[in-house]
ROMAR-629920 format. One line per field, with one value per atom (N, C-alpha, C): residue number from 1; residue in three letters; atom name; x, y, z. Coordinates in steps of 0.02 Angstrom, whole numbers, plus 32768, in hexadecimal, padded with zeros to 4 digits. Atoms other than C-alpha are relative to their C-alpha. Layout:
! residues N
num: c(NUM  ...)
residuo: c(Ala  ...)
atomo: c(CA  ...)
x: c(X  ...)
y: c(Y  ...)
z: c(Z  ...)
***
This chain:
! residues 104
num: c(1  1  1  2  2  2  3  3  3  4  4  4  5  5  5  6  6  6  7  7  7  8  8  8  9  9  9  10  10  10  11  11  11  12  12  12  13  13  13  14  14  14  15  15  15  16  16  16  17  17  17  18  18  18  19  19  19  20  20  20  21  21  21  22  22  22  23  23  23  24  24  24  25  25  25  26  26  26  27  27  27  28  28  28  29  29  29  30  30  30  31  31  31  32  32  32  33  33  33  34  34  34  35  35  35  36  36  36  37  37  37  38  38  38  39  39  39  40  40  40  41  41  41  42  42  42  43  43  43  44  44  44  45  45  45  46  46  46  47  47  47  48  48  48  49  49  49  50  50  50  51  51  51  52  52  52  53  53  53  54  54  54  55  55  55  56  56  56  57  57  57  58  58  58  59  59  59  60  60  60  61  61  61  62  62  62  63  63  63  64  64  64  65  65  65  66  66  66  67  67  67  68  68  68  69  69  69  70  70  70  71  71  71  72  72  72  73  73  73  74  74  74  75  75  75  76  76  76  77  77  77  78  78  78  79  79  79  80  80  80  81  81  81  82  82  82  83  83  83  84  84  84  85  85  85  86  86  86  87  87  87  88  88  88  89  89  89  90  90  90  91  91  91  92  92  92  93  93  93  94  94  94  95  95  95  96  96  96  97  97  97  98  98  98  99  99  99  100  100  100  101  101  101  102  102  102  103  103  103  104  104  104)
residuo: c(Unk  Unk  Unk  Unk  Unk  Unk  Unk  Unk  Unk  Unk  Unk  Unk  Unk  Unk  Unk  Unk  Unk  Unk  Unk  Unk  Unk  Unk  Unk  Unk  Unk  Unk  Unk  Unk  Unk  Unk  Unk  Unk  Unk  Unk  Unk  Unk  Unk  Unk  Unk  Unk  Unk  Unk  Unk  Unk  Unk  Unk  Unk  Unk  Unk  Unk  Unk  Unk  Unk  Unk  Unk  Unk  Unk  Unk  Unk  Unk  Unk  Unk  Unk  Unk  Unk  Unk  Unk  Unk  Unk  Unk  Unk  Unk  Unk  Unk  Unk  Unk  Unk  Unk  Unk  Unk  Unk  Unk  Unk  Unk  Unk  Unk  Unk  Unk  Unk  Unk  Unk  Unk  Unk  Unk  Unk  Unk  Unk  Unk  Unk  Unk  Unk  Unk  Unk  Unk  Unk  Unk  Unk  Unk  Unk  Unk  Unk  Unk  Unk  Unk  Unk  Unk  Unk  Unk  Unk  Unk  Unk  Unk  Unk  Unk  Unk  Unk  Unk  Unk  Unk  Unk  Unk  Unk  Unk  Unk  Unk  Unk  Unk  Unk  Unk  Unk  Unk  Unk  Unk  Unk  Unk  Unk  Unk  Unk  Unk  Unk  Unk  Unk  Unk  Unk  Unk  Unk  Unk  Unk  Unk  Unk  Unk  Unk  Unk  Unk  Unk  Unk  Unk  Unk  Unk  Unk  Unk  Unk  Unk  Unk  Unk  Unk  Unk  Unk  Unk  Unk  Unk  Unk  Unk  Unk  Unk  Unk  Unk  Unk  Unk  Unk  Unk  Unk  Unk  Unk  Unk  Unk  Unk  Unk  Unk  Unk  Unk  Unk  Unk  Unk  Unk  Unk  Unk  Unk  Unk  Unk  Unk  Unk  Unk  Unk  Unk  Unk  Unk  Unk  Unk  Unk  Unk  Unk  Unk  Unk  Unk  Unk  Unk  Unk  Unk  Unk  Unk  Unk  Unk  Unk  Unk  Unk  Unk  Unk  Unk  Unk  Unk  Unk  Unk  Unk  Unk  Unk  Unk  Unk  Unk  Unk  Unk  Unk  Unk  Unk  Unk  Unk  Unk  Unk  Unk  Unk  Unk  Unk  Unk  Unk  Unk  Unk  Unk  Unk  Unk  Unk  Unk  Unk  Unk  Unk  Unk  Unk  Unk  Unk  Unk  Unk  Unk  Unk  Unk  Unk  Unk  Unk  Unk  Unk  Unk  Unk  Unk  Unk  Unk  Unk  Unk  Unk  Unk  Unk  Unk  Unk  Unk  Unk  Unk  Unk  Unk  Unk  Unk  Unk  Unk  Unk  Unk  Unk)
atomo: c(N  CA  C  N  CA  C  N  CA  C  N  CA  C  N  CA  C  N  CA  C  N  CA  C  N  CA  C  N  CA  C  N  CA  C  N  CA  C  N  CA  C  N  CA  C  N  CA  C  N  CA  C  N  CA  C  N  CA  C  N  CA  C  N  CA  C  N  CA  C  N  CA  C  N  CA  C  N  CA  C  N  CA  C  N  CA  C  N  CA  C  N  CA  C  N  CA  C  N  CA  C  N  CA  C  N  CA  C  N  CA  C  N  CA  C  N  CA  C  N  CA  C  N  CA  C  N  CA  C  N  CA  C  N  CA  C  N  CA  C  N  CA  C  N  CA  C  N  CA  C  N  CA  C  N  CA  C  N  CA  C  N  CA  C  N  CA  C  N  CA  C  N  CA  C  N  CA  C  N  CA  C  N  CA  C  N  CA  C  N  CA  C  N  CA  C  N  CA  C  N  CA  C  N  CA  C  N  CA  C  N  CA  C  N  CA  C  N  CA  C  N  CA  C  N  CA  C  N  CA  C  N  CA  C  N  CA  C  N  CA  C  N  CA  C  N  CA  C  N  CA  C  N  CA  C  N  CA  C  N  CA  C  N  CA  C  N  CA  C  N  CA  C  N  CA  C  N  CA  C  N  CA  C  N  CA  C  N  CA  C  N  CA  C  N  CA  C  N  CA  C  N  CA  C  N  CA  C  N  CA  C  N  CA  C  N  CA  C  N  CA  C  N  CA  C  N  CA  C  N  CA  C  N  CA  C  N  CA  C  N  CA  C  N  CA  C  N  CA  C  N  CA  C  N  CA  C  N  CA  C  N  CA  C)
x: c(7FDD  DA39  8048  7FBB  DAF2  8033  7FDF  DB5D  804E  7FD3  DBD6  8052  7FD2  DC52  7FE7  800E  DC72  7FDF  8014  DC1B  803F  7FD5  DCBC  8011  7FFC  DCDB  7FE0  8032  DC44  7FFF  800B  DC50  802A  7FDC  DCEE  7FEB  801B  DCAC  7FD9  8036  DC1B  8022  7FD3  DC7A  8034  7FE2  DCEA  7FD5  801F  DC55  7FCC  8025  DC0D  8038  7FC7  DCAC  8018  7FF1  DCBD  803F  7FB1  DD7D  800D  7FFD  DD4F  7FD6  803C  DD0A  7FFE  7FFC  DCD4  7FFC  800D  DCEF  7FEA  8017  DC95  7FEE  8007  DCA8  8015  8013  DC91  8053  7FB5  DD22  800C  7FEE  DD12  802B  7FEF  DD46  803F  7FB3  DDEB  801B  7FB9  DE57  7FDD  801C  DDD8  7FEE  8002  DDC2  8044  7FC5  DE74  8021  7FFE  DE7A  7FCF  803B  DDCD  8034  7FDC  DE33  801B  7FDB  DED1  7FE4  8015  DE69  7FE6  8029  DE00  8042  7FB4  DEA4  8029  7FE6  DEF6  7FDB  8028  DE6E  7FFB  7FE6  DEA1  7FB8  8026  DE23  8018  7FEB  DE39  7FC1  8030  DDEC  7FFC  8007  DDB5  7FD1  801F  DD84  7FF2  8007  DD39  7FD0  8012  DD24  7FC3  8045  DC7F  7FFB  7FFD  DCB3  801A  7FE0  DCE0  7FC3  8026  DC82  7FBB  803A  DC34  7FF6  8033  DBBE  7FF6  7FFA  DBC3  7FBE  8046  DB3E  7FDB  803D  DB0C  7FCA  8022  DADE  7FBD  8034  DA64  7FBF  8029  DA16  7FF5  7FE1  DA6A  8012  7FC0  DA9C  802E  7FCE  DB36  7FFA  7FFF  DAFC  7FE2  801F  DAA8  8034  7FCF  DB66  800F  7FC2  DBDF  801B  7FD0  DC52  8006  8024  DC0C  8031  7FB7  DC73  8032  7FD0  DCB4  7FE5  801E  DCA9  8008  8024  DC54  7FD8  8023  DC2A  7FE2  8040  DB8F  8022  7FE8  DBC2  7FC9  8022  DB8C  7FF8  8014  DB4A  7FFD  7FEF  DB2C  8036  7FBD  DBCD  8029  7FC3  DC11  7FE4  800B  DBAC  801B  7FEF  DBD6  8040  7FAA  DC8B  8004  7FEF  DC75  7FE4  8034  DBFD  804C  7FCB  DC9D  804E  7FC7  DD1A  7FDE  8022  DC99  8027  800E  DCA0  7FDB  8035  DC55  7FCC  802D  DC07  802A  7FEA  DC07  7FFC  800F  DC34  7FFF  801D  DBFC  8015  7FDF  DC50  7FF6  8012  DBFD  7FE0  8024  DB9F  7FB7  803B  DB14  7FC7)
y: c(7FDA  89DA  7FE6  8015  89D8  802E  7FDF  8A07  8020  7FD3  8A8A  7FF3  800C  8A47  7FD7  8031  89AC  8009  7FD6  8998  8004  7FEC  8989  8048  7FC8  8A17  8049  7FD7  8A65  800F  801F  8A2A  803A  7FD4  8A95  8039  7FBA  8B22  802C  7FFC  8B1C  8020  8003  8B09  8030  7FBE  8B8F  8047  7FCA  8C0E  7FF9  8005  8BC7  8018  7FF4  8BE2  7FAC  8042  8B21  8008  8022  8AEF  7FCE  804B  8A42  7FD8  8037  89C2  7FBB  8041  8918  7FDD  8025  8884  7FB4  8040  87DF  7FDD  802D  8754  7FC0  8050  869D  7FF1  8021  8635  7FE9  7FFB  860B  803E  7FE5  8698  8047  7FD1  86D6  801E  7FF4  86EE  8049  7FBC  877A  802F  7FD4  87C1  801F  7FD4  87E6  8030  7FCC  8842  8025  7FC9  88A4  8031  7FD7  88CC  802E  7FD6  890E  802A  7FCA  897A  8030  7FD1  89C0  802F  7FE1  89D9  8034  7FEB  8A27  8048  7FE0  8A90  8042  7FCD  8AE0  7FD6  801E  8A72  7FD6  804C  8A02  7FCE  8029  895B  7FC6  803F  88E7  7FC6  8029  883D  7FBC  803E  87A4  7FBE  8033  86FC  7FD2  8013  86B5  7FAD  8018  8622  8010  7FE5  868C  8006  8017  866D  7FA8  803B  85CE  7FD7  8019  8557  7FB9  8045  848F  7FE9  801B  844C  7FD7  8021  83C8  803F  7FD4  8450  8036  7FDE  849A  7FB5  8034  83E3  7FED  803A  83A5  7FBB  8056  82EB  8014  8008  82AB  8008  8010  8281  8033  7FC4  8325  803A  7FE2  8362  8001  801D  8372  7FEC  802E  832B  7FD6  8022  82A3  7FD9  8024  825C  803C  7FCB  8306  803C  7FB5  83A8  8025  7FCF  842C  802F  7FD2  84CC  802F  7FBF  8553  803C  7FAE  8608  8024  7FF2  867B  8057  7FB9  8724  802F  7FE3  8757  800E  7FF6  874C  801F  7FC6  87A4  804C  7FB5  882B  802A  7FD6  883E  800D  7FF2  8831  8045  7FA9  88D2  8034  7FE7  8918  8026  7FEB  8919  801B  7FED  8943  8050  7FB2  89E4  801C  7FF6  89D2  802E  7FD8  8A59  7FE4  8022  89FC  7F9F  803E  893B  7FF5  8020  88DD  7FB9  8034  883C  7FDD  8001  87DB  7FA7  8040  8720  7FDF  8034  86E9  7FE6  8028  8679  801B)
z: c(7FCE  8384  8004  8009  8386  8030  7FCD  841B  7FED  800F  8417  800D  7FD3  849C  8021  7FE3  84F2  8043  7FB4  8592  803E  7FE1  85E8  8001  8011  85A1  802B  7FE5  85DB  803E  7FAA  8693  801D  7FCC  86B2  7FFB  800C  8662  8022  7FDE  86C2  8056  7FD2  875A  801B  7FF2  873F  800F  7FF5  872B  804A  7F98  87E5  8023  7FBD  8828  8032  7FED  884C  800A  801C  886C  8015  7FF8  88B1  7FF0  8025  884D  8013  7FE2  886F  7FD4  8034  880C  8018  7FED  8820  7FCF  802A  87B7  8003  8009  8776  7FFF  8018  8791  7FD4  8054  86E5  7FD3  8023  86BD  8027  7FDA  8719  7FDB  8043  8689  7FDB  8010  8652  804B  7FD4  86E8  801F  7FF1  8704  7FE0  8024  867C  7FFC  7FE7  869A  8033  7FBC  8740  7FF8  8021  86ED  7FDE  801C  8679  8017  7FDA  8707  8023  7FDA  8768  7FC2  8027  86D0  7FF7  7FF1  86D4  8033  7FC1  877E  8031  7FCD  87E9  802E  7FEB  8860  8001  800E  8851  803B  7FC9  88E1  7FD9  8025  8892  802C  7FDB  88CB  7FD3  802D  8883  8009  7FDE  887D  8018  7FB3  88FB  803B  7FBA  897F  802A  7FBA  8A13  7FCD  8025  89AA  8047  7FE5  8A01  7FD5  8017  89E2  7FE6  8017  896E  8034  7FCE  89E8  8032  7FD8  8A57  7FDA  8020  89D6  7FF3  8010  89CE  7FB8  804E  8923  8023  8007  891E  7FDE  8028  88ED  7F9F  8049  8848  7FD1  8010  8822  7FF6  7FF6  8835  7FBA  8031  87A2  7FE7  7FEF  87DC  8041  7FD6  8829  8049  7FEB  88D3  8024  7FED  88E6  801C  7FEE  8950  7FB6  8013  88EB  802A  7FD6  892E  7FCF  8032  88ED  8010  7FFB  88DC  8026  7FBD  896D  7FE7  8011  8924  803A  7FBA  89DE  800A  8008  89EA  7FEF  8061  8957  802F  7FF8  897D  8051  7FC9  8A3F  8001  7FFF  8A15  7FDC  8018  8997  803C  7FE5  8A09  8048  7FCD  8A8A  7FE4  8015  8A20  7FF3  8011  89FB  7FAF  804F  893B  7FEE  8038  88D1  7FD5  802A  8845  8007  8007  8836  7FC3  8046  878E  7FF0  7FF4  8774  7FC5  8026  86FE  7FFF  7FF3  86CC  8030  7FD6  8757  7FEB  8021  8755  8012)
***
């Protein structure tokens, strides 16, 4: 099987035949540098894009009942990504479709 068109590709396409014109983007802070260009393409597109980075509304490992040493980066705040979060923030921005872009 061999796809025709990327799924980016696909997403707006899609999107355009719902009648979407606000999309949501939520992704790994690993991976900003592609998601700002996802953005621009969606935007280029004629969308608008509400995005949110998946530590926004984060939540401190201790508080999930990690030790220190179970950290990282041991010694140091570290915070978990808050999917709740993500989603009530699109949820209030009243996104059309969400796109999801690296998370864990």
């Amino acid at each position: 099987m061999k796809p025709l068109k990327p799924r980016i590709l696909e997403i707006a396409e899609f999107s355009r035949r719902m009648n979407y014109t606000r999309l949501g983007l939520v992704f790994c802070a690993g991976l900003a540098r592609e998601a700002k260009l996802v953005g621009e393409f969606y935007r280029a597109k004629g969308f608008e894009v509400v995005s949110a980075i998946c530590k926004f509304g984060q939540v401190p490992k201790e508080k999930l009942g990690l030790r220190d040493d179970q950290k990282i980066f041991i010694g140091r705040h570290e915070s978990m990504c808050n999917p709740i979060a993500q989603a009530m923030m699109m949820n209030a921005a009243q996104t059309h479709f969400n796109v999801l872009l690296g998370l864990c």
